[in-house]
C-alpha positions as CSV (number, residue, x, y, z in Angstrom):
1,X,189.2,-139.0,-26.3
2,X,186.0,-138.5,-24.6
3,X,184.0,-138.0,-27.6
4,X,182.3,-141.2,-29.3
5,X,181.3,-138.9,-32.9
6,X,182.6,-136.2,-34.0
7,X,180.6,-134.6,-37.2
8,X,183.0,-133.2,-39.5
9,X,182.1,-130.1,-42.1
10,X,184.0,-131.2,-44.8
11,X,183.3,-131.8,-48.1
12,X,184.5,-135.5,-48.3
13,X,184.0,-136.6,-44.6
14,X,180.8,-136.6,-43.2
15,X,181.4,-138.1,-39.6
16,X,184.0,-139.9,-37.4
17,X,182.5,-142.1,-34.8
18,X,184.9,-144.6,-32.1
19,X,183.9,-148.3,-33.0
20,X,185.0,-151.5,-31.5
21,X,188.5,-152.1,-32.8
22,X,186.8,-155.3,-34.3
23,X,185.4,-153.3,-37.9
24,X,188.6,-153.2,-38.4
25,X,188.7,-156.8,-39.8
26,X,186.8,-155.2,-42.4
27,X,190.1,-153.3,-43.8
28,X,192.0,-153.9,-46.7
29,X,195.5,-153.8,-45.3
30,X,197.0,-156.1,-42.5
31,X,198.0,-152.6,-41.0
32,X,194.8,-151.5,-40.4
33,X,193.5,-155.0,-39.4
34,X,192.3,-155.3,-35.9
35,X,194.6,-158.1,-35.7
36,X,197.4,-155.5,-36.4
37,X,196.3,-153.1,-33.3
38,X,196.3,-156.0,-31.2
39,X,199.3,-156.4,-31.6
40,X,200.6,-153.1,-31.6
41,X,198.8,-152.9,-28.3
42,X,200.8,-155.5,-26.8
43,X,203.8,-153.0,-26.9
44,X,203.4,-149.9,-25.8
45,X,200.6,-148.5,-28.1
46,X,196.7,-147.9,-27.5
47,X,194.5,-149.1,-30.8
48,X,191.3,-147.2,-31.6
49,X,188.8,-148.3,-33.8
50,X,187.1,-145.8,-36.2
51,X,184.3,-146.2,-38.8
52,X,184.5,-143.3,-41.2
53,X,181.4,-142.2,-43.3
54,X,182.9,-141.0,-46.3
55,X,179.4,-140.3,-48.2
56,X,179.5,-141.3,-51.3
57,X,182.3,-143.0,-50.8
58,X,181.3,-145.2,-48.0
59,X,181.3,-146.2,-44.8
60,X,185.2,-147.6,-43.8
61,X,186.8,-148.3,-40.7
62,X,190.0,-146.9,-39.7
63,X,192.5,-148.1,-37.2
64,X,194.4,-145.4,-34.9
65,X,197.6,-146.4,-33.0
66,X,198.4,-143.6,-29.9
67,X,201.2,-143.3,-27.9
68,X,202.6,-141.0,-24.9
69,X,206.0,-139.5,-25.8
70,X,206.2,-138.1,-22.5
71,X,204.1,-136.5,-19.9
72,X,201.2,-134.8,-21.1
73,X,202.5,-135.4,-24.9
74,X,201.6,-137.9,-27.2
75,X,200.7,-138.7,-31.1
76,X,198.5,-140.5,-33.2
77,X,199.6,-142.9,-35.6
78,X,197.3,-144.1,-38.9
79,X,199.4,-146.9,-40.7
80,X,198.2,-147.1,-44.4
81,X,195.1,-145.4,-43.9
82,X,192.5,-144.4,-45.1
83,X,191.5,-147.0,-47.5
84,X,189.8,-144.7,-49.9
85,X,188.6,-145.0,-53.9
86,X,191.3,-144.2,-56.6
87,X,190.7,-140.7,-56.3
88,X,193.2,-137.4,-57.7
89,X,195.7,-136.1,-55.4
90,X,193.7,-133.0,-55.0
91,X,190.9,-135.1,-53.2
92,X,192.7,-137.2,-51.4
93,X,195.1,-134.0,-50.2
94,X,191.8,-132.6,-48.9
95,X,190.5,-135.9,-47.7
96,X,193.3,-136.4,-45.4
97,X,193.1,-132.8,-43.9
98,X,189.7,-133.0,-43.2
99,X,190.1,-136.9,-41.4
100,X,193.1,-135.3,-39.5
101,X,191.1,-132.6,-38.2
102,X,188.3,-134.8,-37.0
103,X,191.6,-136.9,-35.2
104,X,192.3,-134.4,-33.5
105,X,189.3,-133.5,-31.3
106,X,189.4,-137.2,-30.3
107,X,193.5,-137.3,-29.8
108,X,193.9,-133.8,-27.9
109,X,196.9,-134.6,-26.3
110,X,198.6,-135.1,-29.0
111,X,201.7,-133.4,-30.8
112,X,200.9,-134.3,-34.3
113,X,199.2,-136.8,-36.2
114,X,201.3,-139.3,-38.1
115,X,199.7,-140.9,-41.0
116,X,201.2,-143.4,-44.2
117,X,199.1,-143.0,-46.7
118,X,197.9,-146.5,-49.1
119,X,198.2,-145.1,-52.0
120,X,200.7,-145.6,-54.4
121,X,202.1,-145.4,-57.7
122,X,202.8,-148.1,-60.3
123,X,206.7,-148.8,-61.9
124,X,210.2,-148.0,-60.8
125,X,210.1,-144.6,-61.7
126,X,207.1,-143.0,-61.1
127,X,206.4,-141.4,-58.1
128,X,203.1,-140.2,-56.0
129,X,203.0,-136.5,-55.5
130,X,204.2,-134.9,-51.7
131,X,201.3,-134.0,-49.8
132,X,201.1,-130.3,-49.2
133,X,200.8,-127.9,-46.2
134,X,199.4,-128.4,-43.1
135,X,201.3,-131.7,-43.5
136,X,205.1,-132.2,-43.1
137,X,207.3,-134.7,-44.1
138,X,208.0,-137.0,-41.0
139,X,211.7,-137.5,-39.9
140,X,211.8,-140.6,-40.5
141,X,209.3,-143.3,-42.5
142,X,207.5,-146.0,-40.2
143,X,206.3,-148.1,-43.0
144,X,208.5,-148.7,-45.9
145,X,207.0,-146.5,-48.8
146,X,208.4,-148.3,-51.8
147,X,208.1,-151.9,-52.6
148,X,207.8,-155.1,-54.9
149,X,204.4,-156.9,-55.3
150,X,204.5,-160.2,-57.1
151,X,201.2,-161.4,-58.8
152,X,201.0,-165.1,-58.1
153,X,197.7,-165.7,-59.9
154,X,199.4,-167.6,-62.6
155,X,200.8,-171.3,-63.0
156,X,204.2,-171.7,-61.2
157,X,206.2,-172.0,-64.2
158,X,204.5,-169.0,-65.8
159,X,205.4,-167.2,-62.2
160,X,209.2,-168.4,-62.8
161,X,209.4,-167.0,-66.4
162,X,208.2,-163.9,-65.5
163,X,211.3,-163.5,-62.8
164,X,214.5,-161.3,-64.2
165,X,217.1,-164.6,-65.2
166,X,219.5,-163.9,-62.4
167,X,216.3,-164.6,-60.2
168,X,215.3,-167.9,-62.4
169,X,218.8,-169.2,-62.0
170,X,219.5,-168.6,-58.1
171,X,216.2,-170.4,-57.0
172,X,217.2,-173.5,-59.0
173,X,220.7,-172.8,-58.0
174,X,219.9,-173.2,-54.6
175,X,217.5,-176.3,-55.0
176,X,220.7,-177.9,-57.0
177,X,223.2,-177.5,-54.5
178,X,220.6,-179.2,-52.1
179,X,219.4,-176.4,-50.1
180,X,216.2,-177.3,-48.3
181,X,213.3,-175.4,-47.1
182,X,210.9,-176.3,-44.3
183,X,207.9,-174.3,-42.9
184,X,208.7,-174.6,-39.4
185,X,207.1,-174.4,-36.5
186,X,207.2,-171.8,-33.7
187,X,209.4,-173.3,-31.4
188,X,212.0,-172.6,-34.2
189,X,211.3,-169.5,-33.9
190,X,215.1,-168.7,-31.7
191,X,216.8,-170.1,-35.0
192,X,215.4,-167.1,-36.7
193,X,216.4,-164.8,-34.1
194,X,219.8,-166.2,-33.7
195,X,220.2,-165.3,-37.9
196,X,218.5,-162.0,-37.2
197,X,220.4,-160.5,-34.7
198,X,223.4,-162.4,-37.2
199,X,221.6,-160.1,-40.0
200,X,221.4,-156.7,-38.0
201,X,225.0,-156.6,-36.9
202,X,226.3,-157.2,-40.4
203,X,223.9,-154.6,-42.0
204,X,223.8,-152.0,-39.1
205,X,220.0,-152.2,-38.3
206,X,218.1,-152.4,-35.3
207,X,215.6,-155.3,-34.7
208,X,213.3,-155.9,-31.9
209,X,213.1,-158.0,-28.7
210,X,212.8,-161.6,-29.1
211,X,209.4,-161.2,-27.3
212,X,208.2,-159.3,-30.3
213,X,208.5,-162.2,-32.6
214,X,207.1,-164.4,-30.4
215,X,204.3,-162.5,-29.9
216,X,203.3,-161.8,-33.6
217,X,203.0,-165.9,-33.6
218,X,201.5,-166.3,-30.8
219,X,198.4,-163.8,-31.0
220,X,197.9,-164.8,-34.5
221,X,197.2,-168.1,-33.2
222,X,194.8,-167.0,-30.3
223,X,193.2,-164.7,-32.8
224,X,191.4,-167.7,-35.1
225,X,190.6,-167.4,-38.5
226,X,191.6,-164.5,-40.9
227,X,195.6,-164.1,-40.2
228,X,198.3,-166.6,-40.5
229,X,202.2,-166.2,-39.5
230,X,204.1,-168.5,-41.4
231,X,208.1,-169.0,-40.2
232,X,210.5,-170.9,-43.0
233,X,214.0,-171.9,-42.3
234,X,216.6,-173.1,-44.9
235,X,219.5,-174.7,-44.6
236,X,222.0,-177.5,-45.7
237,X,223.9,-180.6,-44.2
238,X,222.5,-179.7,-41.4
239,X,223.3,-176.4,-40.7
240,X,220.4,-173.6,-40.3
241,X,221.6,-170.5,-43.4
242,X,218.5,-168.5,-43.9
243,X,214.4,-167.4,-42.2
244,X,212.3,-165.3,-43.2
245,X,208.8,-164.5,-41.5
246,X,205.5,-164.2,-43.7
247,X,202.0,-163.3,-43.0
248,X,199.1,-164.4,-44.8
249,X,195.8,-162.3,-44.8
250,X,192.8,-162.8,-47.1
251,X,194.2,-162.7,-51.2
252,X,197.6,-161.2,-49.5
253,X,201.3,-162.7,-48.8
254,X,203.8,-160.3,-47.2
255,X,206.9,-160.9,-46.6
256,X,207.8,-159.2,-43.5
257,X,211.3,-160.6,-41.9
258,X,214.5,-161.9,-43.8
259,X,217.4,-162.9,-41.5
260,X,220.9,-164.9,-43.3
261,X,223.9,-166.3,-41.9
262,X,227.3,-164.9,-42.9
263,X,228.0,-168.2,-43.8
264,X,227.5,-170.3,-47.5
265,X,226.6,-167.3,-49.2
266,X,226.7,-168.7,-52.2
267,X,224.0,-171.7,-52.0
268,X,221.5,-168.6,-52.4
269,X,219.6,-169.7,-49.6
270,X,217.3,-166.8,-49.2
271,X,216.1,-167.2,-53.1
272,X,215.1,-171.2,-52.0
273,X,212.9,-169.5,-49.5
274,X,211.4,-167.2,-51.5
275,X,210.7,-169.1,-53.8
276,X,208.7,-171.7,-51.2
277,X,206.6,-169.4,-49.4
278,X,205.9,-167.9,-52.7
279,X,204.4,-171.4,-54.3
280,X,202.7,-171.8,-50.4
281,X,201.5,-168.5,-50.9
282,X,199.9,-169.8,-54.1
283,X,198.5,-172.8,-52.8
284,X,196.4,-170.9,-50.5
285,X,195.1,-168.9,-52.6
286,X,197.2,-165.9,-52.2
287,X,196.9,-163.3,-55.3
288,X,199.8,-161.2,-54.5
289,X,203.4,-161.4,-52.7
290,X,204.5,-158.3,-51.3
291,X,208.5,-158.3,-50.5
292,X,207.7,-155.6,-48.2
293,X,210.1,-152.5,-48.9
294,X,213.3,-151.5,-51.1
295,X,215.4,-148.7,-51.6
296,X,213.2,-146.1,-53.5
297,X,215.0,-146.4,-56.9
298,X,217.9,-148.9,-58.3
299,X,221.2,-147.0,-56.8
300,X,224.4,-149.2,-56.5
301,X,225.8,-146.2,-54.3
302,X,222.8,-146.7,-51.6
303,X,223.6,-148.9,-48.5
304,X,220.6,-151.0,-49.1
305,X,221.4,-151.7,-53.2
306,X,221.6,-155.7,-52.6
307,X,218.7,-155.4,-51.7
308,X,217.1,-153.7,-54.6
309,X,218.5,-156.5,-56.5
310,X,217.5,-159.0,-54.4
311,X,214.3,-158.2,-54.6
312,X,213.7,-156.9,-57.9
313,X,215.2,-160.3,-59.0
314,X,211.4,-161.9,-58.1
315,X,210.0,-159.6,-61.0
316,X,207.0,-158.1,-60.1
317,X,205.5,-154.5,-60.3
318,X,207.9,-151.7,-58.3
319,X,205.2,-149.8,-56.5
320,X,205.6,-145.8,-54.4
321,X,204.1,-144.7,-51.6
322,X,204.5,-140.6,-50.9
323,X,205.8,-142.1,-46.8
324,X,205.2,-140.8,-43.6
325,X,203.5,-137.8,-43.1
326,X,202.7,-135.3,-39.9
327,X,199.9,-132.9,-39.4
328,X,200.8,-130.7,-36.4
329,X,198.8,-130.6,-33.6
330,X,201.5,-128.6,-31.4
331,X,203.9,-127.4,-34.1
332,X,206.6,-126.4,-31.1
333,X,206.3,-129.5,-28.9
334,X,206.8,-131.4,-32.5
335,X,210.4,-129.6,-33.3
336,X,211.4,-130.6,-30.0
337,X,210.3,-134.3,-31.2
338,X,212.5,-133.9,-34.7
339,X,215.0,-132.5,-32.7
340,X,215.4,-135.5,-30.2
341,X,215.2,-138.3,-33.2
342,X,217.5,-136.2,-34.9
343,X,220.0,-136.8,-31.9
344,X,219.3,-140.1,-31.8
345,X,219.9,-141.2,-35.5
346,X,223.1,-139.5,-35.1
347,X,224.0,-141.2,-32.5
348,X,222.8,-145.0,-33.7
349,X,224.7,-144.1,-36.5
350,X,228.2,-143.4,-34.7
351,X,227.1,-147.0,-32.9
352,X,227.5,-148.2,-36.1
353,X,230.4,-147.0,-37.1
């Protein structure tokens, strides 16, 4: 990484120059925010910043996570970049090889690059093309490819109508069996864990440290202006049911952490929530609510189909991402990679059995 610029002969990319990780306020996505690398940074993972000239398409920044996998290995990360244009998937194919080229003379170390690509495709069953060769389908997605945005620019009642009716009738089903919300503050933050942890060992998945949490809060408070971490708890009688965690950036809500008790099920305690940071979404004024990741189509044989439902229950668009991708740096040091995660899936998933 000892180059600062890196001219690039491609038809699409003109240049790749190392920039202070700060342009990367300038992106679209909280992923490729500087705010995002920060944090990243804070575990494990080194944040470059990039500004891309794109010619006619512009000048963009571009934010790079890297991490070692080991002595003398590594690989480069690009989480929902590049931003680029509405474009066909012939350009953008070729866009991406040439951006992963340029990568790679400032990542030399590294096994492959890793990138999840922005784009995506609108309604529940249609689906962005697969990138083609050099690239390779990653072993497993980082960021969850499919989704749910909900457009919030509308009056709150017009926002309710537009939900399916099962999702009308459990928000007001929650609010009449006296299920409150409350934005809480950060020292609640253990609450959420305690449900969390609660959550993962009823649905078999695997959360982080507590530190991790506390951390996302915690920066976005040192880091001013720009990013907000919100934390709502609901509950009733007195007893703590539901959290989720949201981030607010710019004309964007995301809804990033849901954790539920096994108990009370049935006051539909998570829909109350939604429901509030949605309308506190709003207030700020917050365009779009993203619900962050679902099962790629509606399956009732898939391990996640509640929460297809769930989700899907808030109305809004289904939108597709194509998911992780690699481009191989050292094809053979990268099998070995597959073949360890490979391993270790296996084995989380005999954990969970």
């Amino acid at each position: 990484m000892s180059l600062r610029e890196q001219a690039v002969p491609g038809q699409r990319l003109k240049s790749l120059s190392h920039a202070e990780l700060a342009v990367c306020d300038g992106a679209g996505s909280f992923l490729q925010s500087a705010f995002w690398g920060t944090f990243k940074a804070r575990f494990g993972w080194n944040a470059g910043g990039f500004l891309a000239d794109w010619g006619e398409w512009g000048v963009r920044p571009l934010l790079v996570l890297h991490r070692s996998l080991g002595p003398g290995v590594s690989f480069a990360y690009v989480p929902w970049g590049p931003e680029l244009p509405e474009q066909d998937a012939a350009s953008r194919q070729g866009a991406l090889e040439e951006l992963a080229r340029a990568l790679r003379s400032f990542y030399r170390g590294s096994a492959f690059i890793r990138f999840d690509p922005p784009w995506y495709t609108l309604g529940a069953d249609v689906f962005p093309p697969a990138l083609e060769k050099p690239f390779t389908r990653a072993a497993a997605d980082v960021q969850p490819p499919d989704s749910v945005l909900v457009d919030l620019d509308r009056p709150a009642e017009a926002l309710l109508e537009s939900m399916k009716t099962k999702g009308r009738y459990n928000i007001r089903l929650a609010a009449k069996k006296g299920v409150a919300v409350r934005r809480a503050e950060e020292t609640e933050l253990p609450v959420f864990y305690r449900l969390f942890q609660e959550t993962a060992r009823r649905d078999g998945i695997v959360i982080h440290s507590f530190d991790y949490y506390r951390t996302l809060f915690s920066l976005s408070r040192e880091y001013g202006g720009g990013v907000e971490v919100r934390l709502y708890i609901a509950g009733e009688g007195g007893e703590d049911l539901a959290a989720i965690i949201t981030l607010i950036r710019g004309k964007q809500a995301v809804y990033l952490y849901g954790a539920s008790s096994d108990r009370r099920r049935n006051l539909m305690a998570p829909y109350g929530l939604q429901w509030k940071a949605m309308e506190d979404a709003r207030a700020e004024g917050c365009l779009e609510y993203d619900l962050f990741g679902i099962p790629p189509r509606e399956d009732p044989n898939h391990p996640m189909a509640g929460l297809y439902r769930f989700k899907t229950n808030f109305g809004g668009t289904v939108i597709h991402r194509c998911g992780s991708w690699d481009y191989p740096c050292r094809p053979v040091v990268k099998s070995l990679f597959n073949i360890a995660l490979g391993i270790r899936k296996q084995l989380w998933s005999v954990k969970k059995r």
